[in-house]
C-alpha positions as semicolon CSV with decimal commas, in nm:
position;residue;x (nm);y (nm);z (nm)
1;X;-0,473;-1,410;2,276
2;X;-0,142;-1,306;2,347
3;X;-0,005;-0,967;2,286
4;X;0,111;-0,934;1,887
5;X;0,442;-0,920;1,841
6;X;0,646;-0,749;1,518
7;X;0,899;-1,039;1,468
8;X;0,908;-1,387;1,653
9;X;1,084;-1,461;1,908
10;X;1,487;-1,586;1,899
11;X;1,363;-1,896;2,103
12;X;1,031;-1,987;1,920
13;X;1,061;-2,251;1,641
14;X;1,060;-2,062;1,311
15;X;0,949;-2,150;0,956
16;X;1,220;-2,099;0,691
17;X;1,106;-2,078;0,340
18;X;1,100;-2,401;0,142
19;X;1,309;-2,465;-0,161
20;X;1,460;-2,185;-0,394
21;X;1,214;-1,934;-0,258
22;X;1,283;-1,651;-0,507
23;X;1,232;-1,895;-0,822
24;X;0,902;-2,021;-0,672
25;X;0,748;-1,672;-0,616
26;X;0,884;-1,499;-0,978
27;X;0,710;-1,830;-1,085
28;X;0,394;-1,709;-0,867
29;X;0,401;-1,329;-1,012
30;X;0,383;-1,497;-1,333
31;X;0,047;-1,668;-1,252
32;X;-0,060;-1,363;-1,053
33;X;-0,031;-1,103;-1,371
34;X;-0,185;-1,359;-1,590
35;X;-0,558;-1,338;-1,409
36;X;-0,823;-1,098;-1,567
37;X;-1,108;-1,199;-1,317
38;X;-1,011;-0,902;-1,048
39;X;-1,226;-1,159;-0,809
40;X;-1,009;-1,455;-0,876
41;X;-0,687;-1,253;-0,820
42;X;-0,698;-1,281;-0,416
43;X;-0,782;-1,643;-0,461
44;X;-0,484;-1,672;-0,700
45;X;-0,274;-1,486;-0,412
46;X;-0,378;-1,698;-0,090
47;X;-0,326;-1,998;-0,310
48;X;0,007;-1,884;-0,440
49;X;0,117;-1,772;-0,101
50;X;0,030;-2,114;0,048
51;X;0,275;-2,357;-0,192
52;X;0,551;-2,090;-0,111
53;X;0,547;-2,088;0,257
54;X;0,367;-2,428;0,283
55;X;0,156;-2,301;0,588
56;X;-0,177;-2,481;0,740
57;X;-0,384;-2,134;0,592
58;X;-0,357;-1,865;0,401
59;X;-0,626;-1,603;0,389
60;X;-0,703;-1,255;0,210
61;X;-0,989;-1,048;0,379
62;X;-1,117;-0,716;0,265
63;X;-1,253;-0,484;0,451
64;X;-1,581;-0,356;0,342
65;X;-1,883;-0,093;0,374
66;X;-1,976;0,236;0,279
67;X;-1,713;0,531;0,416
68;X;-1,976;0,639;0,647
69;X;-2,082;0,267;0,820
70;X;-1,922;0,010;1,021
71;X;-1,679;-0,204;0,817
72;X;-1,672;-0,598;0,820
73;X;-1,425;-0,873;0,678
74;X;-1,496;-1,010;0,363
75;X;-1,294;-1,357;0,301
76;X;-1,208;-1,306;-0,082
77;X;-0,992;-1,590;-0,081
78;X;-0,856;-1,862;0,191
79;X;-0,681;-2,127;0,072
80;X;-0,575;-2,442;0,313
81;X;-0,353;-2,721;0,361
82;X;-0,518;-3,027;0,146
83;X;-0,835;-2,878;0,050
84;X;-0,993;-2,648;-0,184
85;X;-0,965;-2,267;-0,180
86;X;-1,270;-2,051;-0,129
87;X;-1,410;-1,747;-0,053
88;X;-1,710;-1,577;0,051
89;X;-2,006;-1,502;-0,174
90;X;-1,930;-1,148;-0,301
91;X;-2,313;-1,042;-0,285
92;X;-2,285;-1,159;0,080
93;X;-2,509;-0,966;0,317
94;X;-2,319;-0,690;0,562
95;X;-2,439;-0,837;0,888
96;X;-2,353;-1,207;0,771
97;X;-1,969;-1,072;0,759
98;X;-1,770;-1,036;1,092
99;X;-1,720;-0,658;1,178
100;X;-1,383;-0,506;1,198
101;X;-1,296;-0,484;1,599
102;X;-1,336;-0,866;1,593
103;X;-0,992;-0,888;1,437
104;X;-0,747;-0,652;1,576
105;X;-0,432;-0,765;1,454
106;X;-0,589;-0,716;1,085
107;X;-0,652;-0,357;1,189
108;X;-0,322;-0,286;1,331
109;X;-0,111;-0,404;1,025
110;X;-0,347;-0,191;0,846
111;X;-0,268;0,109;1,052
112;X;0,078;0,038;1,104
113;X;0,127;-0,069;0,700
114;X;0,348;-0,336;0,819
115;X;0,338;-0,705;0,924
116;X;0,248;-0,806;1,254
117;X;0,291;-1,149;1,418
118;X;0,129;-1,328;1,718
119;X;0,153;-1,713;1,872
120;X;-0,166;-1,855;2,060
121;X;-0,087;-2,122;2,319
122;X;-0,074;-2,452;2,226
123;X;-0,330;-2,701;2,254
124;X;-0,452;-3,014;2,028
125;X;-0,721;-2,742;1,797
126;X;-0,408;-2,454;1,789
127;X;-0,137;-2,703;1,661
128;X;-0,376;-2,806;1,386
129;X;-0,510;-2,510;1,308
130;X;-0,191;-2,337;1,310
131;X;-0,018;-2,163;1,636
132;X;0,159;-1,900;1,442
133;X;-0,065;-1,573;1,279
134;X;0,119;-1,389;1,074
135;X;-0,085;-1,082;0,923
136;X;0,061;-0,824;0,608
137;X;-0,125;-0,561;0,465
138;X;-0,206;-0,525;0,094
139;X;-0,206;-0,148;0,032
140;X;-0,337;-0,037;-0,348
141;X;-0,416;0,261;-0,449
142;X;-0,768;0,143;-0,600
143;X;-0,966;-0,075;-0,456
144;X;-1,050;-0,251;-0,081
145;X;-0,811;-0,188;0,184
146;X;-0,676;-0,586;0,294
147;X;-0,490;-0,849;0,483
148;X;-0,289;-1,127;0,379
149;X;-0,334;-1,399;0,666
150;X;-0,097;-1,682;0,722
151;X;-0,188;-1,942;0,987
152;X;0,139;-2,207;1,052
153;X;0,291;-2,388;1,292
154;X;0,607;-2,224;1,317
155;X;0,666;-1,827;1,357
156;X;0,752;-1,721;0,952
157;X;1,157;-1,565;0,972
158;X;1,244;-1,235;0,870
159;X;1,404;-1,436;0,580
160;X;1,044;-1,617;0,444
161;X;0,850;-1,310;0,489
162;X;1,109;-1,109;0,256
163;X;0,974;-1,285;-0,067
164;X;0,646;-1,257;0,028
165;X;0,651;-0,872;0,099
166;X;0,834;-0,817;-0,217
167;X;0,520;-1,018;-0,391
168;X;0,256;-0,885;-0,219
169;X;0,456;-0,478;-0,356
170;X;0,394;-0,652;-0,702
171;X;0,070;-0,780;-0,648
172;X;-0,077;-0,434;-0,540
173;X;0,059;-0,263;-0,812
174;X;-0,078;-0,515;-1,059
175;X;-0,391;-0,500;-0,872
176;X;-0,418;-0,123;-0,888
177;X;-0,349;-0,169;-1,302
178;X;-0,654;-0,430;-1,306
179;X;-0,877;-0,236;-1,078
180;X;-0,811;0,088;-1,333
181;X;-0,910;-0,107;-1,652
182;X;-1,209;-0,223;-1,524
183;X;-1,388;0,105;-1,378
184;X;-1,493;0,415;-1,607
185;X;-1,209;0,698;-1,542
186;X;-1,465;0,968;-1,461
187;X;-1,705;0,838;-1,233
188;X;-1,481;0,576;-1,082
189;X;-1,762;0,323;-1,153
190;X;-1,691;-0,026;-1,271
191;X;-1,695;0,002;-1,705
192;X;-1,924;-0,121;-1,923
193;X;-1,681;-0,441;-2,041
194;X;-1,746;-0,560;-1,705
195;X;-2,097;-0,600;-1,702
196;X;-2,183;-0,916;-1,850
197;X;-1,920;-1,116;-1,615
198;X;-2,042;-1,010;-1,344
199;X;-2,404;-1,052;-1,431
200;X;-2,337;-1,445;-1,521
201;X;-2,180;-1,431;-1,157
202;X;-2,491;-1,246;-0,990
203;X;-2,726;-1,477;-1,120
204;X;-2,563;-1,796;-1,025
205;X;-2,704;-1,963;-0,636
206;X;-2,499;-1,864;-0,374
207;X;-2,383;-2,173;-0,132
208;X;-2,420;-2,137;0,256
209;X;-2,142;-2,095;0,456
210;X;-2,075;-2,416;0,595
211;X;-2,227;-2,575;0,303
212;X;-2,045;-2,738;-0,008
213;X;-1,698;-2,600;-0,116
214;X;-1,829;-2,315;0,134
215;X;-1,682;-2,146;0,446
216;X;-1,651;-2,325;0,818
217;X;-1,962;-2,244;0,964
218;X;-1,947;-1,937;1,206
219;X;-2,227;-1,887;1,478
220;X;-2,221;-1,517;1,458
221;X;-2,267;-1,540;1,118
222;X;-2,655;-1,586;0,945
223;X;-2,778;-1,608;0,609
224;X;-3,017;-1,328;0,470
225;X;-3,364;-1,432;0,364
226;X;-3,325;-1,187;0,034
227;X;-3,270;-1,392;-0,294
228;X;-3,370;-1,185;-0,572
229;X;-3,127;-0,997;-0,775
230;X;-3,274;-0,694;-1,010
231;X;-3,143;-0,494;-1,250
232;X;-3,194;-0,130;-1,286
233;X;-3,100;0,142;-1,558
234;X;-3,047;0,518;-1,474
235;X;-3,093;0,735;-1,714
236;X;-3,025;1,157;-1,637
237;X;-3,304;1,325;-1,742
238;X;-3,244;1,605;-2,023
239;X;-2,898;1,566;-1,961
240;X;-2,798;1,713;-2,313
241;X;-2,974;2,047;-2,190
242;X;-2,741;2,036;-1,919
243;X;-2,450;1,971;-2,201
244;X;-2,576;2,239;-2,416
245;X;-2,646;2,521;-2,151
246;X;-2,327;2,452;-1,896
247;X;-2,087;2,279;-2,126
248;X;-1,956;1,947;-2,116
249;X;-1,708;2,033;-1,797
250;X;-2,008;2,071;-1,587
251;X;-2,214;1,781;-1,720
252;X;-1,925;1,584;-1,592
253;X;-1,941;1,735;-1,270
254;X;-2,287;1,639;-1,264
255;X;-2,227;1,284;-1,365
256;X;-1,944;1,243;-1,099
257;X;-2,219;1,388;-0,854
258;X;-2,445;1,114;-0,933
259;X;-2,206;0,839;-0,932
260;X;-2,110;0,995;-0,588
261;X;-2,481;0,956;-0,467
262;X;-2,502;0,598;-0,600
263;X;-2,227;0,494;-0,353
264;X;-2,412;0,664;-0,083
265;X;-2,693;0,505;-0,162
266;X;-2,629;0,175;-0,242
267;X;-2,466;-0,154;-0,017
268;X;-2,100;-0,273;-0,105
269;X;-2,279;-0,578;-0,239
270;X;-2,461;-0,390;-0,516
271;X;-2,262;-0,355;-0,858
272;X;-2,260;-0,012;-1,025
273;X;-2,153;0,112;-1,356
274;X;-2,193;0,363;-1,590
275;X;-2,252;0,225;-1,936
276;X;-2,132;0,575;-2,128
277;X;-2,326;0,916;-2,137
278;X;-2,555;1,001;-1,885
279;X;-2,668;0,585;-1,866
280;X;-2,565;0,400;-1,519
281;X;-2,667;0,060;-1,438
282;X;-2,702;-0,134;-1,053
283;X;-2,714;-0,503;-0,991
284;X;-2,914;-0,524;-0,703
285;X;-2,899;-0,797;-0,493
286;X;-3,205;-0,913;-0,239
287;X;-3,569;-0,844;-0,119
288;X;-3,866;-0,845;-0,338
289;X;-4,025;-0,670;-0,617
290;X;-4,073;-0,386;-0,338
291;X;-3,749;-0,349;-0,187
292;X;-3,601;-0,319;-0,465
293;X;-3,828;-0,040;-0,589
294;X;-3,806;0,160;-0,246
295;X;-3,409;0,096;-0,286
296;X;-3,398;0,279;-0,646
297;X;-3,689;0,566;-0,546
298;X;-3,443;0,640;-0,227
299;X;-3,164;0,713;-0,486
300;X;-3,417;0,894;-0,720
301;X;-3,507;1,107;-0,395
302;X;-3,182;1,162;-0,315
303;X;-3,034;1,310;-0,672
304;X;-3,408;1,487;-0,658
305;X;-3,293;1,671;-0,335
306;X;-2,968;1,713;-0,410
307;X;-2,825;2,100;-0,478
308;X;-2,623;2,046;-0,796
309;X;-2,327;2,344;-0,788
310;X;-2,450;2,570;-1,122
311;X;-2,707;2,346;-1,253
312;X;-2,933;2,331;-0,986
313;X;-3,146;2,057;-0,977
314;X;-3,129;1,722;-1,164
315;X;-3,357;1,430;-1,177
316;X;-3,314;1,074;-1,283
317;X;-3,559;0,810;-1,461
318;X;-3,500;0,450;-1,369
319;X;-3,672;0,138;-1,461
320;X;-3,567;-0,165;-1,311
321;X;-3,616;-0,570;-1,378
322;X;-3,621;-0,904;-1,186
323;X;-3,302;-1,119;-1,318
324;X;-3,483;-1,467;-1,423
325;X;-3,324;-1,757;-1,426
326;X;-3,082;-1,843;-1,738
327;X;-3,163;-1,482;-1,857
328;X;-2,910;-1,345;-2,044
329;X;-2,691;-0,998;-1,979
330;X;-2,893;-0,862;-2,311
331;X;-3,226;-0,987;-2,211
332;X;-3,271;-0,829;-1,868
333;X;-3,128;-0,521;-1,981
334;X;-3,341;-0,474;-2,281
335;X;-3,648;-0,527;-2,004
336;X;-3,507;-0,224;-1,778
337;X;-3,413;-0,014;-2,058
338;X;-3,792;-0,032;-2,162
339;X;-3,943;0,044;-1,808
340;X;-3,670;0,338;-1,861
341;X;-3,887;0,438;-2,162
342;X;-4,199;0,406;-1,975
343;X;-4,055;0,638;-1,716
344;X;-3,964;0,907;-1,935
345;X;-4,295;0,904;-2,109
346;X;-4,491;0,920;-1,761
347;X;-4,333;1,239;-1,749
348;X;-3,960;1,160;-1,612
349;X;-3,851;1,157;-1,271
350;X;-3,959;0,841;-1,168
351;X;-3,887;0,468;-1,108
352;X;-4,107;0,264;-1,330
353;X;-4,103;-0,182;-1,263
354;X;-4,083;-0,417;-1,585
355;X;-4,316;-0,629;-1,404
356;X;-4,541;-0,387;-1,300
357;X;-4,571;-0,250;-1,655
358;X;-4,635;-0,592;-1,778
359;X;-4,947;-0,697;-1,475
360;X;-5,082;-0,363;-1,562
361;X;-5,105;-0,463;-1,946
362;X;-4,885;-0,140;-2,047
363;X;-4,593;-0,278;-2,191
364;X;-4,525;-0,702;-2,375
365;X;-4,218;-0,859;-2,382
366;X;-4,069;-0,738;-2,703
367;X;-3,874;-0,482;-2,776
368;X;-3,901;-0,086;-2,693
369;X;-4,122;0,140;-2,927
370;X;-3,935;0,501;-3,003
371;X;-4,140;0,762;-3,035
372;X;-4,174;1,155;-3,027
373;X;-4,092;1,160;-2,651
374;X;-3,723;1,340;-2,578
375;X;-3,548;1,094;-2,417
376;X;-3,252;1,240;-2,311
């Protein structure tokens, strides 16, 4: 590839923006601020993106993975010339996403916070494809860092990219808005409102790349044999002791804490909440019945271990549940909250399987009995 350039070249063909640019992308923002789904709002952007500029692509990719890991490119949205838009599954698995260095012009209008342009030469599959990539960052304050990625014919003018930059300025503050609604203002952690959305979304199949309505096919890319998706409730143990005997501006350092340790213990695929109080919830994604437990006891090890400033130590009881198939948001969570139960009564501290419970004859399908144990 040839070196990237910050503006085309005075001699290169260039694409000028179609039609009454400014009226088309006001008329853009307007569809932009109207979506709620915070995953349909980069599809909504490369779509948007693509009538205005009426390039062969447009992409947005996210970069993605836990502060301390390798990060990889996650396509939340490419929309092309003539066909549908798509994106990649957002429970995809890490190592089925490209890693970072294989896109360095991504990276540098990241680091740079500007938009960078190269031209590959031509040939038959580059003219289709589209000669021209033309790569802007989308800086938020909340949220993945990511790219907007144009693919054309002709190198985009100082002119057409104008609009777009002023968009994209509008996009990321709308984005930012969206992102805070959504996630609990303490712990950062997506909100309870959330929940059942994205638990219709978890449950549904995920398509292939390459497959139907999916992604081109990429060789360096593989599917993960994990299918399952499981449901867990965390629930602080004695947490109102911690309330009672530190005050409320400690218990809140505690609960940050824990949120903290659930992002270092869980994958960018996994969605966590807190549901109010001491109460957090995972969507777990993948493995069986005993990865999932040895993915919750890791976390329940790690807040175990972990020196909490004043309080000391804290534990955690979690119970966890299989998703079935047409369950409901209600259903599976009424399951976990009742190995939760069983966890605390056990004597706390523990992770405690719905379907365990229910093999071993301990616990039926209805609802959770309250008795004298101290839950909280």
């Amino acid at each position: 590839m040839n070196a990237p350039s910050r503006a085309p070249s005075t001699e290169s063909p260039t694409l000028s923006a179609p039609g009454p640019l400014a009226d088309d992308a006001i008329s853009q923002l307007a569809s932009l601020t109207a979506q709620r789904d915070r995953e349909l709002l980069d599809v909504s952007l490369a779509q948007g993106v693509l009538e205005l500029l009426g390039a062969v692509s447009v992409g947005v990719y996210r970069l993605v993975g836990a502060e301390t890991d390798a990060k990889h490119w996650l396509c939340s949205g490419l929309a092309r010339r003539g066909q549908l838009t798509v994106s990649d599954p957002v429970w995809a698995d890490m190592d089925a996403l490209p890693a970072q260095e294989r896109f360095p012009l991504r990276l540098e209008a990241l680091e740079i916070r500007a938009a960078v342009q190269s031209v590959l030469p031509a040939s038959p599959t580059v003219l289709k494809e589209g000669r021209y990539t033309c790569v802007m960052p989308l800086l938020a304050e909340i949220g993945m860092p990511g790219v907007l990625e144009v693919r054309s014919e002709l190198a985009l003018t100082p002119e057409s990219l104008r609009p777009i930059q002023t968009l994209l300025r509008v996009f990321a503050n709308f984005q930012s808005l969206l992102e805070s609604s959504q996630r609990d203002a303490l712990t950062g952690l997506l909100n309870r409102q959330t929940f059942d959305t994205t638990f219709l979304k978890a449950s549904m199949p995920v398509v292939p790349a390459g497959g139907p309505g999916g992604l081109p096919a990429d060789p360096e890319r593989r599917q993960g044999a994990a299918t399952g998706y499981w449901l867990g409730v965390i629930d602080i143990d004695h947490f109102k002791r911690v309330n009672d005997g530190y005050g409320h501006l400690i218990g809140d350092e505690v609960l940050v804490l824990v949120a903290r340790i659930m992002r270092q213990t869980f994958r960018h695929s996994d969605r966590l909440y807190r549901f109010g109080g001491e109460e957090f919830v995972v969507l777990l994604r993948g493995g069986t019945e005993a990865d999932a437990l040895g993915a919750f006891e890791r976390f329940r090890l790690l807040v175990e271990g972990y020196a909490f400033p004043q309080v000391g130590r804290v534990t955690v009881s979690v119970g966890f549940t299989e998703v079935q198939l047409q369950d409901t948001p209600n259903a599976a969570f009424s399951r976990a909250d009742q190995a939760v139960y069983q966890a605390k009564h056990q004597g706390r501290n523990r992770v405690v399987g719905f379907e365990a419970l229910v093999r071993a004859g301990l616990i039926g399908n209805g609802h959770p009995h309250v008795g004298d144990v101290e839950l909280f």
